[in-house]
N, C-alpha and C positions, 0 to 999 in steps of 0.2 A: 084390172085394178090399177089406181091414176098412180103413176110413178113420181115425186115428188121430190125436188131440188130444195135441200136444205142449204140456208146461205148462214152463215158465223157474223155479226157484226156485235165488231168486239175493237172498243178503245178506249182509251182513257177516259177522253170527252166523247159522248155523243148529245148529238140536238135530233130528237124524232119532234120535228115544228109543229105547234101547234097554232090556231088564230092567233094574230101578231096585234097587241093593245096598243100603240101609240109608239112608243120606244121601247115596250117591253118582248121579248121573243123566248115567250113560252114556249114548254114541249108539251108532247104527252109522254105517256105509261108505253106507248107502242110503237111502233113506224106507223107511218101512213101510208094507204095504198097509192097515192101518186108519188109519196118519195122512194118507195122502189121500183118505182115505174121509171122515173129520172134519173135512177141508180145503173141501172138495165141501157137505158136509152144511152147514157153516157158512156158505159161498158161498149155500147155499141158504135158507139161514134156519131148521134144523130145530134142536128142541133136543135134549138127550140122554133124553127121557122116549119120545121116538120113535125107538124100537129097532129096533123091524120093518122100519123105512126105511133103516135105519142098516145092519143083518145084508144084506137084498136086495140095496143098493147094493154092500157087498163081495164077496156073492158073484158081483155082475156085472162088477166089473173086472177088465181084464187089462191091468197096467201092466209096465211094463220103465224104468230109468233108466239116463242112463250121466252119467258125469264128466268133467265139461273139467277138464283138469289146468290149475291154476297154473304160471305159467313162469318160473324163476327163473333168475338173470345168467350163468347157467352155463348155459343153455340145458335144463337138465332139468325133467322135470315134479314138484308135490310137494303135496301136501296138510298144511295147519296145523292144528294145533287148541290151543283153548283153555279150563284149568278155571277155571272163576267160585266163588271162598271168598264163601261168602252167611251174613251173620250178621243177625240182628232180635231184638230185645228187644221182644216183643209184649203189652201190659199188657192187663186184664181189661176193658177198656173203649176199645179199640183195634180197628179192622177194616179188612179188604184187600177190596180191588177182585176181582171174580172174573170169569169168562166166563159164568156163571150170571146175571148181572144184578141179583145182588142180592148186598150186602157178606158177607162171612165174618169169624167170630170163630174164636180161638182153642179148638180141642178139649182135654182130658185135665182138666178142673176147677183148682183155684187152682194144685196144683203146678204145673203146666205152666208159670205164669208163674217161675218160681222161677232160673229159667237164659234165656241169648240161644236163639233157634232155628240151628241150624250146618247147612249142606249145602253139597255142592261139586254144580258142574253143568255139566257138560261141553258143550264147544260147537265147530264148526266154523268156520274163521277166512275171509272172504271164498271161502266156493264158490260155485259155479256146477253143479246140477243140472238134467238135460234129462229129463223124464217122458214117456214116449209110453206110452199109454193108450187104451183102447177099451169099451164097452159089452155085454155079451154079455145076453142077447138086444139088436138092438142098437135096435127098435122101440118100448121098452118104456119107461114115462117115471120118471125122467128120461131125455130121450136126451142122447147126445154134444153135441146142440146146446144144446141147454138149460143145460145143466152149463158149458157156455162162456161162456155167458152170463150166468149165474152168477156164475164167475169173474169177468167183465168189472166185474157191477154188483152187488156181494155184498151181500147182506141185513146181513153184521155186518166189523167191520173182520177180515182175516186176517192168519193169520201163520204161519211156515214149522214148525212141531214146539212153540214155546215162548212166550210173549205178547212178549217182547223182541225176538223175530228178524222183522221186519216184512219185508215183501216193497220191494227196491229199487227195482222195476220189474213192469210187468203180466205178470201168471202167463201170462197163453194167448200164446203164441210163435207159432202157427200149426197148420196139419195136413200129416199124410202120409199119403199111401197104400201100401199095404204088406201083402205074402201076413200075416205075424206082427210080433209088438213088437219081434223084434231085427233084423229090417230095417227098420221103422220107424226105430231108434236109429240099426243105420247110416248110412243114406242121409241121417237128421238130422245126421248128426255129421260127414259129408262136405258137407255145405252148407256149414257153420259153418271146415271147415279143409280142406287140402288133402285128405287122407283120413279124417282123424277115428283114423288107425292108434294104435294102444297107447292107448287112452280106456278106464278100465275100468267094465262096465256088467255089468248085471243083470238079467233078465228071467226069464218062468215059464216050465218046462217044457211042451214040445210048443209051446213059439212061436220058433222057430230053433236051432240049434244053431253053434260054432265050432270050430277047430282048438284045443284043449289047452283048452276049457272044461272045467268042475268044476261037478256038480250037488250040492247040500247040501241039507237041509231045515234050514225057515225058520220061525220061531214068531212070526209076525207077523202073525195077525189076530186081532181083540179080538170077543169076543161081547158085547154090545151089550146087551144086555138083564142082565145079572151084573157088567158093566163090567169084565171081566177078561180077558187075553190066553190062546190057547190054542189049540192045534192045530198042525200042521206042513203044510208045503204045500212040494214040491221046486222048486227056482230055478236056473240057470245062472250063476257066474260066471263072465266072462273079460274080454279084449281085444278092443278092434275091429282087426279086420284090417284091409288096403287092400283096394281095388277088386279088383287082382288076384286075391289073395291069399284072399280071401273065395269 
């Protein structure tokens, strides 16, 4: 039975990226499977010139997440979110901080200074996401352990999808054991509340199925070496049931 690394990501703000429209930087509902593959890779200390580490590692995970809802005075559950108006007037002798380690300057030659920088960036208002995650092959290194360990004692500071959304608290919550990820999520999510019932969660095709789930394809893995997103891969959405019920 696949032993399964549950991760906590839990802050304020979190950005789980979604396709980026012009200046706007949408999320989605979930993480994406390359953003905790870059979550991992940074835990580990790899940089982005090491692609082939980067491509292996995605195609060795098999993650699923689900959502603790927020609880609101009405006793319903609700997710926030929030967009960030970002302006900078960036001069020709001005540079930002990067995760490269080394400063960046502004691109497009003198025009560019000409006007402020404008983008909106969408973000998630105090969530709370639960990751259950595994290795496939699961011998093969990094393993599950390693990678927690990682997490625990990370080569560079981390952060949830965007440099601002820092982690509240330690990412490795624990493990589960579990036939697939969305029994992992369950039995997770029944720890955590009486049932974990109506929690809505996500995970990869051929690792559980539910009552009135919905399979979609998903464009969320980035090739690593072109630094571009691409391909579909099908995914489950729905509810946790209860014990019974399930």
């Amino acid at each position: 039975m696949p032993r399964h690394l549950v991760l906590r990501l839990a802050s304020p703000l979190i950005a789980f990226g979604g396709e980026t429209i012009d200046n706007q930087g949408v999320i989605r509902d979930f993480p994406a499977l390359s953003m905790v593959t870059g979550l991992i890779a940074n835990a580990l200390g790899w940089d982005r010139s090491q692609d082939v580490l980067h491509n292996r590692l995605q195609q060795r995970i098999r993650m699923g997440t689900v959502l603790e809802p927020m609880a609101r005075r009405d006793g319903e559950a609700q997710t926030q979110r929030l967009v960030d108006f970002q302006t900078a007037e960036l001069g020709a002798g001005d540079k930002a901080w990067t995760t490269w380690g080394r400063p960046e300057e502004r691109r497009g030659g003198a025009g560019s200074y000409a006007g402020p920088h404008l983008r909106y960036r969408h973000y998630h208002v105090e969530l709370t996401a639960w990751v259950a995650l595994y290795l496939e092959p699961q011998d093969e290194a990094p393993t599950l352990e390693q990678v927690a360990a990682a997490l625990d004692r990370p080569a560079r500071p981390l952060f949830i999808g965007r440099k601002p959304c820092l982690p509240t608290a330690r990412l490795v919550a624990g493990w589960q054991e579990s036939e697939h990820v969305l029994g992992a999520l369950q039995d997770w999510a029944q720890r955590l509340s009486a049932s974990g019932a109506g929690w809505r969660a996500q995970w990869p095709d051929g690792q559980g199925t539910l009552k009135a789930d919905r399979c979609i394809d998903l464009c969320d893995e980035r090739n690593w070496t072109s630094g571009l997103h691409g391909g579909w891969r099908p995914v489950h959405e729905g509810r946790l049931l209860a014990r019974a019920e399930a």
